[in-house]
C-alpha positions as CSV (number, residue, x, y, z in Angstrom):
1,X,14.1,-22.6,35.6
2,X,16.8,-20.6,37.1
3,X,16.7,-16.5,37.9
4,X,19.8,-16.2,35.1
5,X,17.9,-17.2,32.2
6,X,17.1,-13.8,31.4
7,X,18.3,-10.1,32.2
8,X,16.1,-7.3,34.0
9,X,16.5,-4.0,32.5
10,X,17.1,-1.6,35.1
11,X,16.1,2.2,35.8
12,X,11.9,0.8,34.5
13,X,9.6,2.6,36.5
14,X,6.6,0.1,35.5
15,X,6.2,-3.4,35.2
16,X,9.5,-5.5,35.3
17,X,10.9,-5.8,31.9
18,X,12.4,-9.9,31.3
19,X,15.4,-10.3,28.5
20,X,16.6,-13.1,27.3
21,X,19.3,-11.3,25.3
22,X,22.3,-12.8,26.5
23,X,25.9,-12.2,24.2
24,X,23.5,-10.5,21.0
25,X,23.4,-6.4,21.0
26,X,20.4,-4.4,22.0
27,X,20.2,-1.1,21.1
28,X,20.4,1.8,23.7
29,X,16.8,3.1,21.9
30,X,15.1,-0.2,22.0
31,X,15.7,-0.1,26.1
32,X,14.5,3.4,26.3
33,X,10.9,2.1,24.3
34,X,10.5,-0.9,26.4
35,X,10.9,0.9,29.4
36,X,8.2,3.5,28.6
37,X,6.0,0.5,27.4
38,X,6.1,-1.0,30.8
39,X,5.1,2.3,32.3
40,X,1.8,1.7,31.0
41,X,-0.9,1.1,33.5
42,X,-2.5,-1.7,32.4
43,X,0.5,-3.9,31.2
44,X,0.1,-7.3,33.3
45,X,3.5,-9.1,35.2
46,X,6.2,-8.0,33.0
47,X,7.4,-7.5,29.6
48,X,8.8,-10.3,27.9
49,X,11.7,-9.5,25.5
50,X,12.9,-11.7,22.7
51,X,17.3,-11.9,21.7
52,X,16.2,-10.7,18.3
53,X,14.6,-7.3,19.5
54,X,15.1,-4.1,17.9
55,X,13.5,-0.6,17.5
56,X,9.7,-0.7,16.1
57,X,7.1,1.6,14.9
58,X,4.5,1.8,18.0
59,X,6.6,-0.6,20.8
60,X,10.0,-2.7,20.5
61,X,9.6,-6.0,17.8
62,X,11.1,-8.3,19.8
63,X,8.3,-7.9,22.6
64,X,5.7,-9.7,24.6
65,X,3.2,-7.7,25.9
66,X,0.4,-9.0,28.0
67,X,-2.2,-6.5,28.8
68,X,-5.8,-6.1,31.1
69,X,-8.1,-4.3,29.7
70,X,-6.7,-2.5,27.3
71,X,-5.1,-3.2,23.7
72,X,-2.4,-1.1,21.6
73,X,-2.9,-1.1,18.3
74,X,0.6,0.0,17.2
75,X,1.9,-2.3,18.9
76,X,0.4,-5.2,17.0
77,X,1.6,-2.5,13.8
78,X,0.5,-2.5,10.4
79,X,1.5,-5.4,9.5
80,X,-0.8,-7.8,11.1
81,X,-0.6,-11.4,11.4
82,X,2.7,-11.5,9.6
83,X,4.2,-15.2,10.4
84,X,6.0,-17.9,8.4
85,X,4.9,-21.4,7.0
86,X,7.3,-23.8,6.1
87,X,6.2,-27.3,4.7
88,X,8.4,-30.6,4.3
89,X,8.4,-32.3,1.6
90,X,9.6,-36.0,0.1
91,X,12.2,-34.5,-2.1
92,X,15.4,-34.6,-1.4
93,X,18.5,-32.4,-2.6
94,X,19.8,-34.6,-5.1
95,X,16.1,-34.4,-6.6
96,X,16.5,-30.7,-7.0
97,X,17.5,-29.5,-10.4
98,X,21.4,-28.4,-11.7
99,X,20.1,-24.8,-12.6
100,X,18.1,-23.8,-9.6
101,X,17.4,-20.8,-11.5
102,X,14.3,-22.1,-13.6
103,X,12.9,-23.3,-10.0
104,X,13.2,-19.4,-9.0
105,X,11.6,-18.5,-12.1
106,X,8.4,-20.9,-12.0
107,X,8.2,-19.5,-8.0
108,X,8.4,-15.8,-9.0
109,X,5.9,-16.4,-12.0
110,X,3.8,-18.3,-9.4
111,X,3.6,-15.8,-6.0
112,X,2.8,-12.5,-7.4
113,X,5.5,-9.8,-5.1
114,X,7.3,-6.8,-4.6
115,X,7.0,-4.0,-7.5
116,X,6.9,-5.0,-11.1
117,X,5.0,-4.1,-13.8
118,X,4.2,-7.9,-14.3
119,X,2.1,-7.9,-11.1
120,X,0.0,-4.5,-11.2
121,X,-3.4,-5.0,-11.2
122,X,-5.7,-3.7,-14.0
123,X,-5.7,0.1,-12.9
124,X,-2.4,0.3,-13.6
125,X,-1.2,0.4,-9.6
126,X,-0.6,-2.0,-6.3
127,X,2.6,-3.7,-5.2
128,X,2.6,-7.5,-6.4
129,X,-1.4,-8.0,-6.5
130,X,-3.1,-10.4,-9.0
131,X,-4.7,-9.6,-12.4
132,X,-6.6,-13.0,-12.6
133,X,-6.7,-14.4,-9.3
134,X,-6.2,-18.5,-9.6
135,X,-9.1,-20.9,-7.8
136,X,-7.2,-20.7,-5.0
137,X,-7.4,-17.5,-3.9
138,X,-11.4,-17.5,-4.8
139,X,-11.4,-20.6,-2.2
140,X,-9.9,-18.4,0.5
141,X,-11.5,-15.6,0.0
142,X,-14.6,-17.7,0.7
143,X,-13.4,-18.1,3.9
144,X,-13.5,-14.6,4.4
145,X,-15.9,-12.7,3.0
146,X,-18.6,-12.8,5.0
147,X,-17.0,-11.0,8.2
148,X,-15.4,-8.6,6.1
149,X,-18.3,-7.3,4.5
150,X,-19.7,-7.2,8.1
151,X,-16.5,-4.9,9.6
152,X,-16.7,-2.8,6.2
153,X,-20.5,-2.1,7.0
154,X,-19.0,-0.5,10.2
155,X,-15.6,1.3,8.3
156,X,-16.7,1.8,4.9
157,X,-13.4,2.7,4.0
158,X,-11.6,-0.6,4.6
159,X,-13.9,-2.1,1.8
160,X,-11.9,0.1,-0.6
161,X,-8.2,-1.6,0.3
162,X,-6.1,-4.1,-1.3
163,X,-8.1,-7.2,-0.3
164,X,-9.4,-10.3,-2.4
165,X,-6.6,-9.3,-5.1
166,X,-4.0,-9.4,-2.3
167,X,-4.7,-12.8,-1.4
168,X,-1.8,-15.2,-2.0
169,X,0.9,-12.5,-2.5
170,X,4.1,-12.2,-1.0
171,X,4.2,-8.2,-0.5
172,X,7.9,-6.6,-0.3
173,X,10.5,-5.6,2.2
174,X,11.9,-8.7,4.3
175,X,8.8,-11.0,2.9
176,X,10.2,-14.4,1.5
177,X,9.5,-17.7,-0.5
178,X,12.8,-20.2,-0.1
179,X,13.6,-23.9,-1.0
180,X,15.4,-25.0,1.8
181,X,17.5,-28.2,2.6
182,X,17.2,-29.4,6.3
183,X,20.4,-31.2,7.8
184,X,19.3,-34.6,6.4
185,X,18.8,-33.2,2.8
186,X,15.1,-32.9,2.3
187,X,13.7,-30.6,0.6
188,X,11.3,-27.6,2.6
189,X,9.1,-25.0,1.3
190,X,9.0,-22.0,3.4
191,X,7.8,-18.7,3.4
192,X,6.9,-15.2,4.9
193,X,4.0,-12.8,5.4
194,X,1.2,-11.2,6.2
195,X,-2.1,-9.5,5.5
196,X,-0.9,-7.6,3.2
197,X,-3.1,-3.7,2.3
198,X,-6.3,-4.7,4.0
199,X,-4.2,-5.4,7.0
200,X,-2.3,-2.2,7.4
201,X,-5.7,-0.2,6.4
202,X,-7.1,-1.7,9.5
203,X,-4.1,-0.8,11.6
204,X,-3.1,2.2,10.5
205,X,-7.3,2.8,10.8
206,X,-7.3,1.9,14.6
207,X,-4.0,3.5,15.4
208,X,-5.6,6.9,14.2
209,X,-9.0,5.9,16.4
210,X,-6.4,5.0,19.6
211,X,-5.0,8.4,19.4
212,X,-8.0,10.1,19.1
213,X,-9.5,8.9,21.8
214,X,-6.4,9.3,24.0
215,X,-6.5,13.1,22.9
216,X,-10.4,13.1,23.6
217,X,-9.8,11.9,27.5
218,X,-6.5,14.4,27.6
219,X,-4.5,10.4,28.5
220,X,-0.6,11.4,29.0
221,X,1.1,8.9,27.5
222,X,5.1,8.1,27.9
223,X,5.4,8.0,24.0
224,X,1.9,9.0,21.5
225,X,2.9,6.1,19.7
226,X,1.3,3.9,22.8
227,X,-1.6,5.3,22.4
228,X,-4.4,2.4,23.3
229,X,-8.6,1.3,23.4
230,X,-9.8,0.4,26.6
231,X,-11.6,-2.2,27.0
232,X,-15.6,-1.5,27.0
233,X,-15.2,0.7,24.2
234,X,-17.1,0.3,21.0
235,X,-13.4,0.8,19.4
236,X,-12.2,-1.5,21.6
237,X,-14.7,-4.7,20.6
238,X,-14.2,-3.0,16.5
239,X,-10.6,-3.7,16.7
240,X,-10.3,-7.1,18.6
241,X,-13.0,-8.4,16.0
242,X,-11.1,-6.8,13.2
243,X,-7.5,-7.6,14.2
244,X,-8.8,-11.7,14.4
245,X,-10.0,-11.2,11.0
246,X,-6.9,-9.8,9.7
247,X,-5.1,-12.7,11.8
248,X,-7.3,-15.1,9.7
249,X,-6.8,-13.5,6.2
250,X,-2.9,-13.5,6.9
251,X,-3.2,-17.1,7.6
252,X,-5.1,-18.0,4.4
253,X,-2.7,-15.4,2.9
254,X,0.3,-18.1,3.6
255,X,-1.9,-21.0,3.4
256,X,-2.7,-20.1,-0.9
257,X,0.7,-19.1,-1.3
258,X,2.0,-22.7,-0.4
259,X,-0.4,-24.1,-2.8
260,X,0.6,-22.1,-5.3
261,X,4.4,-22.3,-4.9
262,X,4.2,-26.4,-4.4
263,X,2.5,-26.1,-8.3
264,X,5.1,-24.4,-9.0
265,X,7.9,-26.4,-8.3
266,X,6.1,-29.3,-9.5
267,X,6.2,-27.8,-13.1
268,X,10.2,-27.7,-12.6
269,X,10.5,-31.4,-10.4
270,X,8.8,-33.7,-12.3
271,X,9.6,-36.2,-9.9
272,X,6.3,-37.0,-7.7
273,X,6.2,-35.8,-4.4
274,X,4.2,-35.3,-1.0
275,X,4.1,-31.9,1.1
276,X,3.0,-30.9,4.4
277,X,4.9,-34.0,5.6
278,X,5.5,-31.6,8.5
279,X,3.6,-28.2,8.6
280,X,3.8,-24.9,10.2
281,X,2.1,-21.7,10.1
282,X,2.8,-19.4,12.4
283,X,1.9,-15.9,13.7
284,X,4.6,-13.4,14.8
285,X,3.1,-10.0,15.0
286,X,-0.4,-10.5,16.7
287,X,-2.4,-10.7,19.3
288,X,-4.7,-12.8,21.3
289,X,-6.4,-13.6,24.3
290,X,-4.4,-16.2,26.8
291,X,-3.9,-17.5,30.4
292,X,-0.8,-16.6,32.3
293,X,-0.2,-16.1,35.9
294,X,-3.6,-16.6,36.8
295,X,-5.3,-14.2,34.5
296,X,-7.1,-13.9,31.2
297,X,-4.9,-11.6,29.5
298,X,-4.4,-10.2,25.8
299,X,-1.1,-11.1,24.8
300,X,0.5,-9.1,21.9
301,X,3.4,-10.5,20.2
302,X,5.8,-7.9,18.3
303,X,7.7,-9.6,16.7
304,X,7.8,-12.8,18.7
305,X,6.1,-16.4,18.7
306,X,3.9,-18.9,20.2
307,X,6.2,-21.2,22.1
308,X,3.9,-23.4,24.2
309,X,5.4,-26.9,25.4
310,X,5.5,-28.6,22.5
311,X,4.7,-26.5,19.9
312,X,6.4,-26.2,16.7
313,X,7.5,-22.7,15.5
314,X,10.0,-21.2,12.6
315,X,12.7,-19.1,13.4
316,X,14.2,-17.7,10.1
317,X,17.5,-16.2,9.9
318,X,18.7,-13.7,6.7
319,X,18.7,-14.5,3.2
320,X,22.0,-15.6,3.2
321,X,22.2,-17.6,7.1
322,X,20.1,-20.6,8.7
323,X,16.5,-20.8,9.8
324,X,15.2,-23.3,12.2
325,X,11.9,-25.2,12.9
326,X,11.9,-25.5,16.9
327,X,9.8,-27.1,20.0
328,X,8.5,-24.9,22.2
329,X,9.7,-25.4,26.0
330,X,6.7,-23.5,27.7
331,X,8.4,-21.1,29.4
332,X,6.2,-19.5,31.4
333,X,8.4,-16.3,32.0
334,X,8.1,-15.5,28.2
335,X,4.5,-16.3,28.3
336,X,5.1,-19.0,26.2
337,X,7.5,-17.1,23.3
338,X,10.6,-17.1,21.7
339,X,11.8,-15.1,18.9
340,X,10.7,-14.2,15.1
341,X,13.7,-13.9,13.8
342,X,17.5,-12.8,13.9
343,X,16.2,-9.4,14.2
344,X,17.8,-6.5,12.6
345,X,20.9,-5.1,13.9
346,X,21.2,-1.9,11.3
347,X,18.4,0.0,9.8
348,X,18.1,-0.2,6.1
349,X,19.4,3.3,5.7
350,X,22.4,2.1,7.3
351,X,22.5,-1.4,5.3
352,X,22.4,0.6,1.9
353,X,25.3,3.2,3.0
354,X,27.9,0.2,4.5
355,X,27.5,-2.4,1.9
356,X,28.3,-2.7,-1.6
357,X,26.4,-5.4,-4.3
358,X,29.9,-7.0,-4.5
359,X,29.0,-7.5,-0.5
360,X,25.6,-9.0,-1.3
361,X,26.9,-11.5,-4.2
362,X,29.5,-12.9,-1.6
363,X,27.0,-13.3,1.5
364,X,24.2,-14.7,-1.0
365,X,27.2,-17.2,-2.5
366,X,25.5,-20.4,-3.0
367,X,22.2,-19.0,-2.9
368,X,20.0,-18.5,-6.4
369,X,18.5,-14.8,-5.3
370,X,18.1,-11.3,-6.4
371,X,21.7,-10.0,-6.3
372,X,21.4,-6.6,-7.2
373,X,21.0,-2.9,-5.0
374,X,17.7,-3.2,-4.5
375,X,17.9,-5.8,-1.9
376,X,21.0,-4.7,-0.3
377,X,18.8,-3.9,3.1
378,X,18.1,-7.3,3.2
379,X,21.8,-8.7,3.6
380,X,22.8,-10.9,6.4
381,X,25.1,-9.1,7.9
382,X,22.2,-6.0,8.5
383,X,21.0,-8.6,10.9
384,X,22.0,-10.4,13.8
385,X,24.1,-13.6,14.2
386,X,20.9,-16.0,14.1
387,X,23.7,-18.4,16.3
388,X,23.7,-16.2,18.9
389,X,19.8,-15.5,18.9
390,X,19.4,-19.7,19.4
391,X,21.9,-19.6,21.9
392,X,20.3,-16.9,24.1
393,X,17.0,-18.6,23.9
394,X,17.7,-22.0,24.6
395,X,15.3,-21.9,27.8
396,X,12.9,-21.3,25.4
397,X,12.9,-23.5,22.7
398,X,14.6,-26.4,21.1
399,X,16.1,-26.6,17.5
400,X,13.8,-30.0,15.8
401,X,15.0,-29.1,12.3
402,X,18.1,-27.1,10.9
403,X,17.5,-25.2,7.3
404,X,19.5,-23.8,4.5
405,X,18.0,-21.8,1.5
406,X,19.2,-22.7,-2.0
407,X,16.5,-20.6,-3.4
408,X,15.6,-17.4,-2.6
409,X,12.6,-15.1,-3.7
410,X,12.6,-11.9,-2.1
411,X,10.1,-8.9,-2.1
């Protein structure tokens, strides 16, 4: 591997910080927040950084951080375990129906998301929960149960979250379901996200803990949003066991939402078909413990993915732009990552205030989706050219599949 496959920001008084953000923008702000990251004491090597990185809540998305003895809980966020799945199946595009627009139906009736009054639960509130779960999610919550129960015996409060009804929903914001057709023509399923309310109750629970402690030991921190558990602590063991749970349920979470949205085109296709010809479900805001340089370190991924030699990952673009499914190349100087995304190049404010829902309706063209305001923060052009993303991470991965939506279901 050569020295120029990735830039070092300059003026960090910490650990190194390692781009690989060749020919995409990076914001002056994000640079300011990774270099106060890797003034942190306990970050281990360097900072790995990601072409689709942009300003986060808590430390950069777009970020690899491997840490000793210590873990940040905003920097693994609120949004915990969030990943993608995509699944390929035997269809092909000439299999797909005339009127995609049923197919978006039976999806939307299928994965309960964003705000309607068609998915509140009984008590009348909730974003995009169920009000009669199907067997599916009773099968995953199985899976779960038991550990949660344990952690709630410790943090009461989590018990009273958006849970068991949560799982197999979509949530909102840049969450997706899409039909996609890869440069052959077959058909894939893919999707995105997370662990929906129990997961941000148990981050936003521990981010409170981290900066109570750091106020408790008088820690002066470069930004409060840093704020950490040390390892030792009895907060620190709570939120590594809680995190991996919340890793698990987000996991599941994708795992029942495939089921259900295969059903669901299956009631449009009639045509038999196989799935999960080729499968992948991935993590991209998490954390866990690896080997790198020599050590056992915690690696926390904001934003980025797994990218071990030979391991298959998703790279999505916008609603309106290519996604990819791609090889890992084991690059050690990412520790192993590439990116989540395009990553966004405007904030959503900004998204709202430049473009128009004639602009949406010509960037969606071809694309059966929501058209209207209310996803105008998701357009393509609020994020980055997912071209120049591959391209800047080349040394990191390689592109195995190519994907286009025709269907889009957004939060």
């Amino acid at each position: 591997m050569e020295q120029n496959d990735f830039e070092l920001l300059g003026g960090t008084k910490g650990r190194p910080v390692k781009m690989w953000t060749r020919g995409v923008p990076v914001e002056p702000e994000a640079k300011e927040q990774l270099a106060k990251l890797a003034q942190l004491p306990f970050v281990f090597h360097h900072v790995a950084v990601m072409p689709d990185v942009h300003v986060g809540k808590g430390s950069t998305i777009g970020s690899v951080i491997p840490t000793l003895g210590a873990v940040i809980p905003a920097a693994v966020g609120v949004d915990i375990g969030c990943g993608m799945m995509a699944a390929k199946t035997t269809l092909r595009a000439e299999d797909l129906p005339d009127n995609l627009g049923k197919l978006r139906s039976a999806i939307e009736q299928a994965v309960p998301h964003g705000i309607s009054p068609r998915t509140r639960n009984a008590r009348g509130g909730d974003v995009g929960s169920w009000n009669k779960p199907p067997a599916a999610v009773d099968a995953g919550w199985a899976q779960l149960r038991g550990e949660f129960e344990e952690i709630c015996r410790k943090y009461p409060k989590l018990r009273h979250s958006n849970n068991y009804r949560h799982l197999g929903t979509l949530g909102s914001g840049n969450h997706f379901v899409e039909v996609c057709l890869d440069e052959t023509g077959a058909v894939w399923l893919m999707l995105h996200s997370g662990s929906r309310g129990v997961g941000n109750a148990i981050g936003t629970h521990f981010i409170e803990l981290a900066r109570q402690d750091m106020r408790r030991h008088m820690v002066n921190l470069p930004d409060q949003d840093l704020a950490y558990l040390e390892e030792g602590t009895e907060h620190y063991d709570d939120y590594v066991e809680a995190v991996g749970w919340a890793q698990k349920f987000a996991r599941i979470n994708r795992e029942v939402m495939m089921q259900n949205l295969i059903q669901a085109v299956r009631s449009v296709i009639t045509k038999p078909f196989e799935t999960h010809v080729e499968a992948v479900n991935c993590h991209h805001n998490y954390v866990q413990r690896e080997r790198h340089f020599g050590k056992d370190v915690l690696v926390t991924r904001k934003g980025a993915v797994s990218a071990r030699e030979g391991e298959l990952g998703i790279i999505p673009g916008s609603m309106g732009a290519k996604s990819f499914i791609v090889r890992g190349k084991g690059n050690p100087e990412s520790f192993n990552s590439c990116s989540h995304g395009a990553g966004r190049l405007m904030s959503r404010t900004e998204a709202k205030r430049r473009f128009t829902r004639a602009d949406q309706e010509r960037a969606t063209q071809g694309v059966e989706c929501r058209k209207d305001e209310g996803v105008i923060d998701e357009i393509p052009m609020a994020y980055k050219d997912i071209d120049a993303v591959m391209h800047a991470q080349r040394e990191l991965v390689e592109v195995v599949h190519t994907l286009k939506q025709v269907v889009c279901v957004k939060g």
